[in-house]
Wavefront OBJ file of the C-alpha trace (Angstrom):
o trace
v 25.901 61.995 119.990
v 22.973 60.965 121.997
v 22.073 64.736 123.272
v 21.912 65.204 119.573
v 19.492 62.500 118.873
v 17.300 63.006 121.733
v 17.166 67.098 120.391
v 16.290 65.269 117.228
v 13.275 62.678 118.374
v 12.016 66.068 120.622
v 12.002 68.200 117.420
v 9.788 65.648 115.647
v 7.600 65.262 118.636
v 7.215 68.938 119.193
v 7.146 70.124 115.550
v 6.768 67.660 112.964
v 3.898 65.424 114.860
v 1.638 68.823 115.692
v 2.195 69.888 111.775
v 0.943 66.537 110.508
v -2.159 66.785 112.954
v -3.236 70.211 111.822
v -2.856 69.003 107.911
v -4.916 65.613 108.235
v -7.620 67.520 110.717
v -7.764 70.394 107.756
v -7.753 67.786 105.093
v -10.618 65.930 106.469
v -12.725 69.802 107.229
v -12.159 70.190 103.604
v -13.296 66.706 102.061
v -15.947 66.175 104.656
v -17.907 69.327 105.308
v -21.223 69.901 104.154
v -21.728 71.759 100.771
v -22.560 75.538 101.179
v -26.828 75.541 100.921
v -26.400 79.474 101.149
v -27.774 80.813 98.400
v -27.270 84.398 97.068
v -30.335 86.379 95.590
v -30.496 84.975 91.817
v -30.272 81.287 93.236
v -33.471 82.708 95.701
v -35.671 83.519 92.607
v -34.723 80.525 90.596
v -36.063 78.829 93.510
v -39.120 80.039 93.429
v -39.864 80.402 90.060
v -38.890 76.694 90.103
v -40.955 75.730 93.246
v -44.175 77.188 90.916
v -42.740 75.324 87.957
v -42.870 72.383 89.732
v -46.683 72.118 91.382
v -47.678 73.669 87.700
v -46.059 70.499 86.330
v -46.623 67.687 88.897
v -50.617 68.958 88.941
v -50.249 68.749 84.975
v -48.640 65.212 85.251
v -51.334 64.137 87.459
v -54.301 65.220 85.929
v -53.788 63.471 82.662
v -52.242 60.767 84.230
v -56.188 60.103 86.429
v -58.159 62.013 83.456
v -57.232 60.129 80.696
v -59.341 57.073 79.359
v -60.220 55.128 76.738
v -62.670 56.540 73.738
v -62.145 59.881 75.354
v -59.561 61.227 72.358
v -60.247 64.748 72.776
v -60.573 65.161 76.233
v -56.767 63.349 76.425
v -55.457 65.837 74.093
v -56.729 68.443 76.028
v -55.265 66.542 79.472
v -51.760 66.097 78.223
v -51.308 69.451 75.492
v -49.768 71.162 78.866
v -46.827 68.399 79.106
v -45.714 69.419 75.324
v -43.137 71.873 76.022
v -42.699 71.270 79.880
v -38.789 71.069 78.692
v -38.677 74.195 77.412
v -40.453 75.881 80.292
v -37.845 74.815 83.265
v -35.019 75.895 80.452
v -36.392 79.273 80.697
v -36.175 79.665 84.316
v -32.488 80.089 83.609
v -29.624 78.196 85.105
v -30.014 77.269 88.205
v -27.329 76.959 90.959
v -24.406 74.445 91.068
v -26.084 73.109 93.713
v -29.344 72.381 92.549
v -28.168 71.136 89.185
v -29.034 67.601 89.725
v -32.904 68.790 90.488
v -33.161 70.399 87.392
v -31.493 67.031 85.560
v -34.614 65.338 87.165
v -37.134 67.500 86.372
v -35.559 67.599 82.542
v -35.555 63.779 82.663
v -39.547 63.611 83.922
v -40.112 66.234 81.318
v -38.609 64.279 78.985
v -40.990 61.026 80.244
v -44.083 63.643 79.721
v -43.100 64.622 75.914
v -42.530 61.056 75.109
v -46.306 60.228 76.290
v -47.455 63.167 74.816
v -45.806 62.019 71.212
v -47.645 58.571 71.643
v -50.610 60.253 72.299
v -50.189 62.201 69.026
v -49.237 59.552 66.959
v -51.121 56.262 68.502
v -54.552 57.918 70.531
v -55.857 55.227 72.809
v -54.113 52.832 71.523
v -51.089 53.878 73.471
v -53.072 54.687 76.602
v -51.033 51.916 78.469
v -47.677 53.093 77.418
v -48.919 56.688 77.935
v -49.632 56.449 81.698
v -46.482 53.899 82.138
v -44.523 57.096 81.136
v -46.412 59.798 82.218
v -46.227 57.840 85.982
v -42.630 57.532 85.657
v -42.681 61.932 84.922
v -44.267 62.151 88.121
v -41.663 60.133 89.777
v -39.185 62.033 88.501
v -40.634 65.225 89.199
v -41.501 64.333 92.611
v -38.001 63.297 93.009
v -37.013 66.877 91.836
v -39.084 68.396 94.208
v -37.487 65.712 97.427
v -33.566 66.876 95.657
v -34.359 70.213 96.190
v -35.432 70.290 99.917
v -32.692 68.003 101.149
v -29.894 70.027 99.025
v -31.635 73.071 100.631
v -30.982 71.585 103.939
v -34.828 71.737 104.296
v -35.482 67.811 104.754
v -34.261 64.797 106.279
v -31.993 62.423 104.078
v -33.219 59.199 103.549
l 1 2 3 4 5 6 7 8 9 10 11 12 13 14 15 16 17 18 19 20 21 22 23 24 25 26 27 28 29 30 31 32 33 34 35 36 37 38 39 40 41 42 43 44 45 46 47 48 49 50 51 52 53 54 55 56 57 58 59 60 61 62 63 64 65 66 67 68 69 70 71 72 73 74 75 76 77 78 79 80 81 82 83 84 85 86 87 88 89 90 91 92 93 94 95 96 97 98 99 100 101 102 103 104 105 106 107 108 109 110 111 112 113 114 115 116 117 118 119 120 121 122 123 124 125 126 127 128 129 130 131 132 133 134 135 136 137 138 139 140 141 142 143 144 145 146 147 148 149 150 151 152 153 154 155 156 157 158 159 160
């Protein structure tokens, strides 16, 4: 009996131990490594056509957010008329890859910021102006935000 339990405790040691090893080492690969940042031609051109998007839209942000003033009704129309359909126009770019799904949640969300200062401009004028730039700074944010997810997804920037 004890040749057959020291065969035993060797088979364990030998086969069992090594087996166990390999699984946790490939378990942690798999929960641990970095997500794939290669992307294949369509996910290329959606980020480009989103890179223009996005300086289009942050410059648009921007220059109604400085431009805009009191008693100055038409030339704030004419600042923030570009933000009216800035949802629609990252929509059209298509869907974007898995990967880079949370940038275009941002840029939706600052988009969404925009059309909301752009309906207080329409139905309030100056009166709003305050509320106006409070959410047309917080569409830059976002955007800007959009624009930092994107790099450090792409592998492009340091993480915070």
């Amino acid at each position: 009996m004890p040749g057959y339990h020291r065969a035993r405790v060797k088979w364990i040691g030998f086969v069992i131990v090594p087996l166990l090893l390999v699984a946790f080492g490939v378990t942690v690969y798999v929960l641990t490594r970095p997500p794939d940042r290669e992307l294949d031609a369509q996910g290329r051109a959606w980020v480009a056509a989103y890179e223009e998007w996005s300086a289009t839209s942050v410059r648009d942000v921007d220059a109604a957010l400085v431009g805009m003033d009191f008693g100055k009704e038409a030339r704030n129309a004419r600042l923030i008329e570009p933000l009216r359909g800035c949802s629609a126009s990252i929509v059209r770019l298509g869907e974007p890859p898995d990967l880079l799904e949370s940038v275009e949640q941002l840029a939706l969300e600052g988009c969404g910021r925009a059309e909301h200062a752009v309906g207080l401009n329409d139905e309030f004028g100056t009166a709003s102006l305050a509320s106006i730039k409070l959410h047309l700074g917080e569409a830059e944010d976002r955007l800007s935000l959009a624009r930092r997810t994107l790099r450090i997804e792409l592998g492009d920037a340091p993480q915070p």
